[in-house]
Structure formats: structure tokens, C-alpha cells
VEXDREN-2710 file (C-alpha; in Angstrom, 1 decimal):
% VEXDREN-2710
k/r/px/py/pz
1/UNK/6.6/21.9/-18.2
2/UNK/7.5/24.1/-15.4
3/UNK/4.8/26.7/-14.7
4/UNK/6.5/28.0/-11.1
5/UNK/8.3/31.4/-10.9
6/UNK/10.7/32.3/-8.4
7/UNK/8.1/34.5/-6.7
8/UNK/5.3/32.0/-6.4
9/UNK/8.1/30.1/-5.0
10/UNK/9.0/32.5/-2.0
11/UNK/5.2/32.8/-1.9
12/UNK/4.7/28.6/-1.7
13/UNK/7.6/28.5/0.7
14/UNK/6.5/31.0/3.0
15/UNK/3.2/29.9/3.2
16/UNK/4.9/26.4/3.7
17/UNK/6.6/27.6/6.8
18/UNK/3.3/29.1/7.8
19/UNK/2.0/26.0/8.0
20/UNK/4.4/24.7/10.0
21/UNK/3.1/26.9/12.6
22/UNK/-0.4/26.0/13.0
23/UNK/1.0/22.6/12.3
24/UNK/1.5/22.0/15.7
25/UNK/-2.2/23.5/17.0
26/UNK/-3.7/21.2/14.6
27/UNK/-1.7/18.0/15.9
28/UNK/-3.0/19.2/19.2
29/UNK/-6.3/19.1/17.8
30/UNK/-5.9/15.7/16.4
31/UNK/-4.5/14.2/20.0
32/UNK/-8.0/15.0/21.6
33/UNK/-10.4/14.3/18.4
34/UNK/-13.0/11.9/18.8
35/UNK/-14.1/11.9/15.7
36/UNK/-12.9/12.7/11.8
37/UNK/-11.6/10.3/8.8
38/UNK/-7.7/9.4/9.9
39/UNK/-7.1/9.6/6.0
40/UNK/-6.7/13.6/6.0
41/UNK/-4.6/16.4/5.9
42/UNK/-2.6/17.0/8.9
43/UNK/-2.5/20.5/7.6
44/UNK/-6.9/20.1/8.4
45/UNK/-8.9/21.4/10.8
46/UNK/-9.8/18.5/12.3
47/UNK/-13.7/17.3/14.2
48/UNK/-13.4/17.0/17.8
49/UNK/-16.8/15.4/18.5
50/UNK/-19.2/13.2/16.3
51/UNK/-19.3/13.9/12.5
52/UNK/-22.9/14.9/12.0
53/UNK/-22.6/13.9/8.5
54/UNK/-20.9/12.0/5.4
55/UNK/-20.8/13.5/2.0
56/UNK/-20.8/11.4/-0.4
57/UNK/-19.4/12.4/-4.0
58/UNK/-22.1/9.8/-6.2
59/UNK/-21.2/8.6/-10.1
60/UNK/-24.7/9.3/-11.9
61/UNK/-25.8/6.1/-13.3
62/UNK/-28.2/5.7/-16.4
63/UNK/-31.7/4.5/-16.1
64/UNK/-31.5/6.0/-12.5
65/UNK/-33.0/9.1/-11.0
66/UNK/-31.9/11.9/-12.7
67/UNK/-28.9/10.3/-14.0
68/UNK/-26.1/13.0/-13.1
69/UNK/-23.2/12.8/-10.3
70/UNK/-24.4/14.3/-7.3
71/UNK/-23.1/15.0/-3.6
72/UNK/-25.2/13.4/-1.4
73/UNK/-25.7/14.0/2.6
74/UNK/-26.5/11.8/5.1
75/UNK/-26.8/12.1/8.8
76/UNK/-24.9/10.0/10.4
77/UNK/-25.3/11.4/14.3
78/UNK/-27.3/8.8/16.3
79/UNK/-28.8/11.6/17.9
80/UNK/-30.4/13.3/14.8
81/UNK/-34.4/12.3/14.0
82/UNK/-32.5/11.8/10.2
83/UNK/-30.2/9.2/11.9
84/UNK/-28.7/6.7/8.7
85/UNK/-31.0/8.7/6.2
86/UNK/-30.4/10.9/3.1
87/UNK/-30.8/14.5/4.0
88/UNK/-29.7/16.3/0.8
89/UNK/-28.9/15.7/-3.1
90/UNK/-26.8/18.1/-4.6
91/UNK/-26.9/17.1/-8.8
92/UNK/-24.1/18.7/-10.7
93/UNK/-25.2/18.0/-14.3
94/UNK/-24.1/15.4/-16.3
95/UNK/-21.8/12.6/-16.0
96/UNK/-18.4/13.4/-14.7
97/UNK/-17.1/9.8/-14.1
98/UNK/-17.3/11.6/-10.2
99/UNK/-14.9/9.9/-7.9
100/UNK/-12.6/11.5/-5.5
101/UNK/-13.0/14.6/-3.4
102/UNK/-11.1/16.8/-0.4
103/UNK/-11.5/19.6/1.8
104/UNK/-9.4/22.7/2.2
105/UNK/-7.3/23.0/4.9
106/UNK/-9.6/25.8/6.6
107/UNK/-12.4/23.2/5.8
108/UNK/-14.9/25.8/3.9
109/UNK/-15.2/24.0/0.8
110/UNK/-15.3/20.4/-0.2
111/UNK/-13.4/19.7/-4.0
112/UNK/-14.6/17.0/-5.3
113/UNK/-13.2/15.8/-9.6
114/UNK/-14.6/14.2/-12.5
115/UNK/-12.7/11.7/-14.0
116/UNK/-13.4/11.9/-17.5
117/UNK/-14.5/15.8/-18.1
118/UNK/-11.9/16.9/-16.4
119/UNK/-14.5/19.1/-13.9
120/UNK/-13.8/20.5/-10.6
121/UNK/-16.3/20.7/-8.2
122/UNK/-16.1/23.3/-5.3
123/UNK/-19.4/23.0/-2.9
124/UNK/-19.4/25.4/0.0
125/UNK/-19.7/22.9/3.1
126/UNK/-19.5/25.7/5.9
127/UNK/-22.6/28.1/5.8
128/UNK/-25.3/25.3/6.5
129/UNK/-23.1/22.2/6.4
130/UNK/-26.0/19.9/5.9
131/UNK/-27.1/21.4/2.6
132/UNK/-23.9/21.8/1.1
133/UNK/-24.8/24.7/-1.9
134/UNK/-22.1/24.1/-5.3
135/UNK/-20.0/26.7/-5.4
136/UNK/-17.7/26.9/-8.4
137/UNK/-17.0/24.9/-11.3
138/UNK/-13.3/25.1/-12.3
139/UNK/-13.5/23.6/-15.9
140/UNK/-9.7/24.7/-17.9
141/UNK/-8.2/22.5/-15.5
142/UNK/-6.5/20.6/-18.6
143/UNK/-5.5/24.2/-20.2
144/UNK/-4.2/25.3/-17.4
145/UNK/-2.5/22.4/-16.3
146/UNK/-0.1/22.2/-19.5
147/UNK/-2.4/18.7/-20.5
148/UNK/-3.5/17.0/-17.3
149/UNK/-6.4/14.6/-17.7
150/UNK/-8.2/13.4/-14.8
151/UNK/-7.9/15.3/-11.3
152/UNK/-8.2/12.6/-8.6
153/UNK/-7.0/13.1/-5.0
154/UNK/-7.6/16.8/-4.0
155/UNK/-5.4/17.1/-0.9
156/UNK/-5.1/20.0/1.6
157/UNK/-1.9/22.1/2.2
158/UNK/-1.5/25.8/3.6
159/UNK/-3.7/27.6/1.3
160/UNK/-3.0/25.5/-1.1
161/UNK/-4.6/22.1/-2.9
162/UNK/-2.4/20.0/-4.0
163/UNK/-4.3/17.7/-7.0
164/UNK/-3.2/14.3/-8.3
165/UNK/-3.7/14.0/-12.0
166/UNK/-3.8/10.0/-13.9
167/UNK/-3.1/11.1/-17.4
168/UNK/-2.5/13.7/-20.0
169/UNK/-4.6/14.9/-23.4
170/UNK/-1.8/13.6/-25.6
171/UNK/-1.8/9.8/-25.3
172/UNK/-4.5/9.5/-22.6
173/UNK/-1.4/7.4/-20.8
174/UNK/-0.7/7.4/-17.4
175/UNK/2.0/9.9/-17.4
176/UNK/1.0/13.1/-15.5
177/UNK/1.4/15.9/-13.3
178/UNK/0.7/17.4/-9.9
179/UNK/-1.5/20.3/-10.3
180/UNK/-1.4/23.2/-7.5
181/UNK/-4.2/25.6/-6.7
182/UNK/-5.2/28.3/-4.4
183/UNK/-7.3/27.8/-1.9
184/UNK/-10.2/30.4/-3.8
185/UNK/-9.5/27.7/-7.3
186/UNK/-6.8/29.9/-8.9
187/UNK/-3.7/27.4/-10.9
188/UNK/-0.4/27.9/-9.5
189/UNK/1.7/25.6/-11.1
190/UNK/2.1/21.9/-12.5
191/UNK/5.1/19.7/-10.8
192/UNK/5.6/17.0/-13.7
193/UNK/6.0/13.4/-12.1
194/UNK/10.0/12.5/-13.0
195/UNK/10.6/10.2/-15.8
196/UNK/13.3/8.2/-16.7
197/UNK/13.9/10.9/-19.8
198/UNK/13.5/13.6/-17.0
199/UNK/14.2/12.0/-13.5
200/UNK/14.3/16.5/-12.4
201/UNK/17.1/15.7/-10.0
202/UNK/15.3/12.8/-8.1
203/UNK/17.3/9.3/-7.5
204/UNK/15.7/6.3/-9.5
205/UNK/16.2/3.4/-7.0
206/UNK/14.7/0.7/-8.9
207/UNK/13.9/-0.1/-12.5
208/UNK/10.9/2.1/-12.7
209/UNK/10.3/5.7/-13.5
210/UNK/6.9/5.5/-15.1
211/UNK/5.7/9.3/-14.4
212/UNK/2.2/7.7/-13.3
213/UNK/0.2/9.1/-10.7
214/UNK/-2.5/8.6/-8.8
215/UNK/-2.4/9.6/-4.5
216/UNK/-1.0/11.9/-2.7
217/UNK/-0.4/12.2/1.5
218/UNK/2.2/15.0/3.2
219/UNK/4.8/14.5/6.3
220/UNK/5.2/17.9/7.4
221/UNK/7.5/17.3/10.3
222/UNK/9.8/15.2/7.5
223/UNK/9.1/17.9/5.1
224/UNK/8.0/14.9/2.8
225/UNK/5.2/14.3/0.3
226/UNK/4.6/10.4/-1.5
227/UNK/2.5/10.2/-4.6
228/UNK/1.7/6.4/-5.9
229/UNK/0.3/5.5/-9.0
230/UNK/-2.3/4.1/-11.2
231/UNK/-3.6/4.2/-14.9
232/UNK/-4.3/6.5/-17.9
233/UNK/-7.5/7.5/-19.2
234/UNK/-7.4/5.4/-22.2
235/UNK/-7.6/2.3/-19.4
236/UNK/-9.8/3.6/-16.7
237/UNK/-12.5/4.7/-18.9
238/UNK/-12.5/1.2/-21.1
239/UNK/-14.8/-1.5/-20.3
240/UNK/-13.1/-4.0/-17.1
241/UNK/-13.6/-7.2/-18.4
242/UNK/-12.5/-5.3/-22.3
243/UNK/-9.1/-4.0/-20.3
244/UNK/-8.4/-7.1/-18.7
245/UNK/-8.5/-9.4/-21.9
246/UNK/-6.4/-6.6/-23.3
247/UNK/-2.4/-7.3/-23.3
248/UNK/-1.3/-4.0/-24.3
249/UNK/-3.5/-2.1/-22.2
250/UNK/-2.7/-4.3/-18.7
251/UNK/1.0/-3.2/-19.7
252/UNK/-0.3/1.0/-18.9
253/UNK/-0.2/0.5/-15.4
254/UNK/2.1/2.6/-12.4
255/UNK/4.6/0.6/-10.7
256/UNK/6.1/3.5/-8.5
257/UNK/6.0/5.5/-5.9
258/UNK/7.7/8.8/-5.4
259/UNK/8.6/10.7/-2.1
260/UNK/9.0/14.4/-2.7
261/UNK/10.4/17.8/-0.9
262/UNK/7.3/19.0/0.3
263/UNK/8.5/22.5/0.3
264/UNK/10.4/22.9/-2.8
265/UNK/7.9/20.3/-4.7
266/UNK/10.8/18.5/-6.3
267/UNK/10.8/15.1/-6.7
268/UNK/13.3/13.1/-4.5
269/UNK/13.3/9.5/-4.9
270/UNK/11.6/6.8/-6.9
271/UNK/10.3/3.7/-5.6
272/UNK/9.5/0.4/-7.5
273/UNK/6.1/-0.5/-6.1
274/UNK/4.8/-3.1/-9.1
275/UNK/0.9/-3.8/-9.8
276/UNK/-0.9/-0.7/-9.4
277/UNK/-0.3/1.2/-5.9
278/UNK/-3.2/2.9/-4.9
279/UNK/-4.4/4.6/-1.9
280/UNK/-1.3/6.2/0.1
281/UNK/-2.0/6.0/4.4
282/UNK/0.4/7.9/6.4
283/UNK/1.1/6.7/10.2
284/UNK/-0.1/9.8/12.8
285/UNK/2.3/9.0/15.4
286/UNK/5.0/12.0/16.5
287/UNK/7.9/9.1/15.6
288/UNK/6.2/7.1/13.0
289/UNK/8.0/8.2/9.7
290/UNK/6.3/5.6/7.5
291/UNK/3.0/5.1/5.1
292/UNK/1.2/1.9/3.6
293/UNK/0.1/1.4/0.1
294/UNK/-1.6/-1.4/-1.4
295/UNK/-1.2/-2.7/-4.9
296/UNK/-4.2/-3.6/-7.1
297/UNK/-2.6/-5.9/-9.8
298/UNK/-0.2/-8.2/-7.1
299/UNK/-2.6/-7.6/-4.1
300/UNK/0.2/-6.8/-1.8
301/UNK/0.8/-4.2/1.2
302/UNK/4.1/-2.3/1.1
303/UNK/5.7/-0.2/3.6
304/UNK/7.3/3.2/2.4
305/UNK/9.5/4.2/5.6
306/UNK/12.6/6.6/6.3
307/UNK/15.5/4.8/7.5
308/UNK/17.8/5.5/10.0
309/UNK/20.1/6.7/7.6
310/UNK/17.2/9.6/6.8
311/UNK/16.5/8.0/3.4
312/UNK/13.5/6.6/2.1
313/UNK/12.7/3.2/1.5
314/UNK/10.0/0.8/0.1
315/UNK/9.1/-2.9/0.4
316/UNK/6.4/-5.2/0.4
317/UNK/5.4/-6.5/3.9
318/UNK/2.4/-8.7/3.7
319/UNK/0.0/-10.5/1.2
320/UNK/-3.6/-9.4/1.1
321/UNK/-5.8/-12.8/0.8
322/UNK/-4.6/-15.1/-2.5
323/UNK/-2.6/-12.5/-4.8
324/UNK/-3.5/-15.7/-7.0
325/UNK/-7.2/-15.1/-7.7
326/UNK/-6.5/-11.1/-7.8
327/UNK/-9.0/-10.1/-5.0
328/UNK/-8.4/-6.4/-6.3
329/UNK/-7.2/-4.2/-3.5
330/UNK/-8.6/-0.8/-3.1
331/UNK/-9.1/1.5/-1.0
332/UNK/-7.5/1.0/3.1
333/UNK/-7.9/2.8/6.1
334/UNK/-5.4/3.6/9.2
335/UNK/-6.5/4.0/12.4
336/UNK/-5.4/6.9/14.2
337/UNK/-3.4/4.6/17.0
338/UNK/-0.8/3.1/14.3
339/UNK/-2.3/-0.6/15.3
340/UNK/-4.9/-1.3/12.5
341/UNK/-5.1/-0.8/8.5
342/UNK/-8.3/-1.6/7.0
343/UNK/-8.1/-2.8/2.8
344/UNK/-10.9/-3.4/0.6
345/UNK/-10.8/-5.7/-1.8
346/UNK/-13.4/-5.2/-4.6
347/UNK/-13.7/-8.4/-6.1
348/UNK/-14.9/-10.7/-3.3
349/UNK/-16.7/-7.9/-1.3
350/UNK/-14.5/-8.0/1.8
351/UNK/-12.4/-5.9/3.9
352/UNK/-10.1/-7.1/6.2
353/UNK/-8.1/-5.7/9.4
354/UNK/-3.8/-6.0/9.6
355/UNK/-2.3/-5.4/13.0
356/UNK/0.8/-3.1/11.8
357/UNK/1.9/-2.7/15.6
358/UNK/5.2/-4.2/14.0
359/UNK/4.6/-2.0/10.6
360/UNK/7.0/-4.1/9.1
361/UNK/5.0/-7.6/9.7
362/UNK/1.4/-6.8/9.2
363/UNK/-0.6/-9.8/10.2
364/UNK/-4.3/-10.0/9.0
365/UNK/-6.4/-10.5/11.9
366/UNK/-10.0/-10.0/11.1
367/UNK/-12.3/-10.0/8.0
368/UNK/-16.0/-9.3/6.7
369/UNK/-18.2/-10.0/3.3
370/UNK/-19.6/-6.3/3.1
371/UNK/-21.5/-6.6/-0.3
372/UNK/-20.8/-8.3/-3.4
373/UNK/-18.0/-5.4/-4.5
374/UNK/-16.9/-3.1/-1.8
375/UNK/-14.5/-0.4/-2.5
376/UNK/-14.3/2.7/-0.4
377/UNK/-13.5/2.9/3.6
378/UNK/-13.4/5.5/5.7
379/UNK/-12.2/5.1/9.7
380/UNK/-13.9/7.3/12.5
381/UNK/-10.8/9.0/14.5
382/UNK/-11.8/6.9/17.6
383/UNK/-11.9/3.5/15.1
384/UNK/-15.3/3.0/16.6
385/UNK/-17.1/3.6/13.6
386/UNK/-16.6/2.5/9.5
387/UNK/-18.2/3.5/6.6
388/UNK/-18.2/1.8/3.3
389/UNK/-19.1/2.6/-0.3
390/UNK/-19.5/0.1/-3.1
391/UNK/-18.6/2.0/-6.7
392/UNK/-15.1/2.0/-8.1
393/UNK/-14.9/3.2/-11.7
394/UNK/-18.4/3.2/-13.4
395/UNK/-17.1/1.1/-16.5
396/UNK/-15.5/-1.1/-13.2
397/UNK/-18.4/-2.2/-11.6
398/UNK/-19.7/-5.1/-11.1
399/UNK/-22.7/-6.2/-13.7
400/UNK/-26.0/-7.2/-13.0
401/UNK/-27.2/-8.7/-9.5
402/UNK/-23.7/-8.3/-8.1
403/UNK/-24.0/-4.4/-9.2
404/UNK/-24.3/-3.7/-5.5
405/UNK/-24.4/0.2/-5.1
406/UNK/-24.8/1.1/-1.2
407/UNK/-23.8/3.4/1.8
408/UNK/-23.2/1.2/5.0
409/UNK/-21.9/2.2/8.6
410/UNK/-20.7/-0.6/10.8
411/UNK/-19.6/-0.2/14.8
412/UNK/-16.4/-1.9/15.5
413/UNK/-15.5/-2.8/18.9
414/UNK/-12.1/-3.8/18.0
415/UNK/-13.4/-7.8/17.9
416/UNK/-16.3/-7.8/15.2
417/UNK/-18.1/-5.3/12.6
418/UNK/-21.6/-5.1/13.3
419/UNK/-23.3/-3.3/10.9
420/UNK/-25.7/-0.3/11.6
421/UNK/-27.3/1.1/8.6
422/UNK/-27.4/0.4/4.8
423/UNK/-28.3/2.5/2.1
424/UNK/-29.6/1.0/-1.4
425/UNK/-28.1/3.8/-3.4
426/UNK/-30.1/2.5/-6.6
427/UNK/-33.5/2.3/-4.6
428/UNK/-33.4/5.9/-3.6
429/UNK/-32.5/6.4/-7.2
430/UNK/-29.0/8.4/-6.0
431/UNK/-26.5/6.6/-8.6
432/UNK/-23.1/4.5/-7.6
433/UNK/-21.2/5.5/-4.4
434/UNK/-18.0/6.6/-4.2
435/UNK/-15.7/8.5/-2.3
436/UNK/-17.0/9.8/1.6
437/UNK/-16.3/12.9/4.0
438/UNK/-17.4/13.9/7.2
439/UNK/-19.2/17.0/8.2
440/UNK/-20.1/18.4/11.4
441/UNK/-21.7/21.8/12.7
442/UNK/-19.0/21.7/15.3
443/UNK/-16.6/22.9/13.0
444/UNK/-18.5/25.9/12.4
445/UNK/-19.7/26.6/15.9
446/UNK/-23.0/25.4/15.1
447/UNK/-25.2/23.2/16.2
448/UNK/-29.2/22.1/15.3
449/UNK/-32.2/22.2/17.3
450/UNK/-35.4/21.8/15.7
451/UNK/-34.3/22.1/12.1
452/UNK/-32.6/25.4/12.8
453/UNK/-29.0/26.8/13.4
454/UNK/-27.6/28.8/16.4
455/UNK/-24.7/29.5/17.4
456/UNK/-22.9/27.4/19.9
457/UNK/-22.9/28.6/23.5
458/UNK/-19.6/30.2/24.8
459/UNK/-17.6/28.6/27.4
END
């Protein structure tokens, strides 16, 4: 379904070239950060000093606190008296199956989805950005959408976010959409991921054209956006160890990946990526045309990179511990310099550093046990500082003892991960975390002293 006139077009196009624009100030901006997650928009305002905080979007958990998903704050400024301590709970009511979340691009308001009711969250981050207040609730995201079921990555363009659906309301399969909104939570349109019975123009390189998806990351200067992809809902709300004994439903699984014209939204090229590719990592570098993936089900690390012929390619580059065993690769990390990606693995607990100085040989160099499932990472723009999160997928998790739910920072000085603070997120009766972003006052020209804001003195 094509839900995008020819004025909203001009519009998106405009605005598009808009963005262009300010591209550049924010690259400047990014050059001299110190600070901020390398995963965002380039489109983003961006920190330029320590993140004062880390929200963190928090699956309620039953038989604990209060039960619902949450956003939870904590200060995370070694200067602040609250230094590696919960400051805030924000309960949204009920269980969402809460997972990912994204700011706009003026960095105002955090989005953060529900898996499985299909909720949008919109908190206000910006007026006191340690007490983030709930904003809106967008809930006809699947009316509106034509049919999409579960809004994952929420991603920032020019007034614009761009959300990442898994499935639909029809077969609860994997095949999906992108969904486009304004800034101020008003639908724009629904770009359809291409299948092989509607490929929309796009060039089907492999065998694959699944119309899965699951991320989403942009290359303005290549005018170029890449969407992987993942599972229905039919599989990620089903029981893990029920799915994986389950022929039929460990055949619903993405193998693709699709690069896109940004601009125009129209799907380009599609990629055979087999096994489940995940998290999308673009490189930051003015002459680095490339992004990582990993892929759950073969536990490798593949390259997506323009060629010198200006077209897109994909191809496995490296093996993340023994594909054998399955170690389960989620979430990864780049570092702002191009020389390190970070991958999770939430089976054994670990995450593990590649050099990609050669992005076409990644060689592991480093790992660490952080708990006994790990699954989110998120890089400080100086790659001084990691944070980790333990939840994937509440019907996922780990059972029992091994049901390690936590909120850990670790210093890295480019040798070893020493770790700083942990956070039982079932003792302080918070839930399972997931997905984390930074805060600061700096971004609003704010700063604390004694519990209070002021404005920030004028140079």
C-alpha cells in the first residue's frame, strides 16, 4: 500500500534537502563531541560534553514492582551526588513488550515502542531532562500504517521519524513496512519492504526478497538508507526454547538487507544476508561508505559497502566466537574512529571488540563475561565509556538464576573493560532492561546546581 501523494513528496524532499544543510553543522558538531551514543542519527543534535544521563526504556516484569514498562533515569556524570543511581521512573501502564526507542532529530522528545500493543511512547526529554514527563501516546499506529505490527527502531530524519516495523496484523509474519511520521506524531506514509511478488523497482541480487524488517540507519552524503531484518510477531512473542524446537517457525526468519533512496524512499537493492541480521552500524568517517550487521541465527559479521563502481554490496567478513554453539549475536556498537565494533552475544554473556581498521577483515581482539545474558551496548563518542543492558525479548530471557536483569557502565582504556557501576534491575524492583539513550542538560543550555536548573552562562 502506497499511502504518499505527490505533495507530501515535494514536502519529504524538500525537507530532505533541508537536511542536507544542517547536515554539515551537525558533522561539525560530531568532529568535536566528546560524548553521545555513535549509534545515532547523523541528522541529531549531537552532546558535546558528558551525557549527564541514560534513559533506559525497561520491559515490566511480573511479580516485580509495579509490573508495567517504564523509562528509567540514571545519572551517569561522575560529578553528580546521584553518580550510578536511579534518579527517576517514568511507568507507562501495562505491559508493552517495551524495547526500542529514538530521539528526534531536534532532540526534544524520546520515542520509545511496544512490541506487542503496538504503542508509541513520546516522553518530553527537554524541559527538565532528568525527569523526563510522558508526552503522547500514539496508539492507531497499526490503522494507520495499512497493518504494521510492532514499531521497533524509531530513527531520526529532518522532521521526520522514520519507524521500522517486524510484522503485519494479517499473518503476524515477518513481512512489513516502514512507517513515516512527523516530528509532532502525525502518519505520513508506509514505504512497504519489496518482495519478490513486488520487488517496487529495486534489483534482487541474491535469492532472497523476504519483505522482513527490523533496523534502520541513513547515509546522507550517499543519499542512502539500509534496513535489515528479523522476525514476525507470531515468533518474537512465543516462548524461546518453544520457537527453537519449532521447525516451521525457525523457517520465519529475515535473510536480507535492503539499501534504499533516502530521498525518494524507494527501495534499491536487495541483499542476501542469511540468519537473522540485526542491529545496522554505519561507519562516521567523511570517506567511509560502509555499515556492519550481525546475524543472530549464523553468528556472523557482514559488511554492506558501496563499490567503486557506486553500487552496493554485501558479504560476510568475519565469524563471531563458534557459529557452532550459536552464541546469539545482538546488539554491536561502532566506535566513532572506524577502528572498533563492539557485538553482544546473549547466550554466553559476552561482548567482544573487532578491529575493522581493514573493514573488510575484522579481527576479534578483546572479550569480557558481562552477566549471564547480555544484550544491549551502547559506545560513549570518545569510546571511553560502555554501557550494557541485559533484557532481549521478555519471552527471550534467560530463566531462573541466569535471569540476570542489570544496568552496568564499564571504562575502557582501549586495553581492558573495567567495570564501574552495576544496577540489579530486579532488586530496585524496575523490570528487565532494554534499550539505552543519553541525556545531558547541555543540550538544552542547562546545567544543575543544587538540585535546581539555570541557564548556562553566555560566552
Amino acid at each position: 500500500m502506497k499511502c504518499y501523494d505527490t505533495d507530501t513528496r515535494i514536502k519529504t524532499n524538500f525537507i530532505a534537502v533541508l537536511g542536507l544543510c544542517f547536515l554539515s553543522s551537525v558533522l561539525v558538531l560530531a568532529v568535536n563531541a566528546r560524548a553521545d551514543e555513535t549509534c545515532m542519527s547523523p541528522y541529531m543534535v549531537k552532546i558535546t560534553g558528558q551525557e549527564d544521563f541514560v534513559y533506559i526504556w525497561t520491559l515490566g516484569m511480573q511479580g516485580v514492582g509495579d509490573e508495567q514498562d517504564k523509562l528509567v533515569t540514571v545519572a551517569v556524570n561522575p560529578e553528580s551526588k546521584n553518580y550510578g543511581k536511579v534518579i527517576n521512573s517514568l511507568s507507562v501502564g501495562g505491559r508493552n513488550e517495551a524495547h526500542h526507542s529514538g530521539f528526534t532529530d531536534d532532540r526534544q522528545y524520546l520515542w520509545a515502542g511496544g512490541l506487542d500493543t503496538n504503542k508509541i511512547f513520546i516522553f518530553d526529554v527537554h524541559t527538565d531532562p532528568a525527569k523526563p514527563v510522558l508526552h503522547k501516546v500514539i496508539t492507531d499506529f497499526v490503522a494507520k500504517s495499512g497493518g504494521v505490527v510492532g514499531p521497533h527502531t524509531t530513527y531520526a530524519l529532518p522532521g521526520r521519524m522514520m519507524i521500522t516495523g517486524l510484522s503485519n496484523n494479517k499473518d503476524h509474519s515477518g513481512r512489513t513496512a516502514l512507517v513515516e511520521y512527523t516530528n509532532r506524531g502525525e502518519y505520513v506514509a508506509s514505504h512497504w519492504m519489496p518482495t519478490d511478488s513486488d520487488l517496487q523497482g529495486a534489483t534482487k541480487t541474491g535469492q532472497f526478497a523476504d519483505g522482513y524488517g527490523y533496523d534502520l540507519r541513513a547515509l546522507p552524503r550517499r543519499n542512502v538508507m539500509i534496513t535489515s531484518s528479523f522476525t514476525g510477531w507470531s515468533n518474537y512473542m512465543m516462548d524461546f526454547g518453544k520457537m527453537l524446537g519449532d521447525p516451521e517457525a525457525m523457517k520465519r526468519f529475515g535473510n536480507t538487507v535492503v539499501v534504499w533512496d533516502l530521498h525518494t524512499r524507494q527501495p534499491k537493492q536487495v541483499f542476501d544476508v542469511p540468519g537473522a541480521p540485526l542491529e545496522i552500524r554505519c561507519a562516521w568517517g567523511n570517506d567511509h561508505n560502509y555499515c556492519f550487521t550481525s546475524t543472530a541465527l549464523t553468528s556472523k559479521i557482514w559488511l554492506i559497502y558501496e563499490g567503486e563502481d557506486q553500487l552496493w554490496q554485501a558479504k560476510e567478513v568475519a565469524d563471531i566466537g563458534d557459529p557452532a554453539k550459536i552464541p546469539l549475536p545482538v546488539d554491536i556498537s561502532i566506535q566513532s574512529d572506524d577502528q572498533v565494533l563492539w557485538v553482544n552475544t546473549f547466550m554466553d554473556g559476552k561482548t567482544r571488540s573487532f578491529d575493522i581498521s581493514d573493514p573488510h577483515k575484522p579481527v576479534q581482539t578483546y572479550e569480557k563475561q558481562i552477566g549471564a545474558q547480555v544484550n544491549m551496548v551502547s559506545s560513549s563518542w570518545d569510546g571511553k565509556r560502555l554501557y550494557y543492558t541485559s533484557s532481549l525479548l521478555a519471552n527471550w530471557d534467560k530463566k531462573g538464576e541466569d535471569n540476570d536483569q542489570y544496568f552496568k557502565l564499564y571504562s575502557w582504556d582501549g586495553k581492558n573493560l573495567e567495570e564501574q557501576f552495576s544496577i540489579d534491575f530486579v532488586a530496585e524492583k524496575l523490570g528487565r532492561a532494554h534499550q539505552m539513550r543519553f541525556g545531558a542538560h547541555s543540550l538544552y543550555g542547562t546545567q544543575t546546581i543544587d538540585n535546581k536548573l539555570r541557564p548556562l552562562a553566555q560566552n
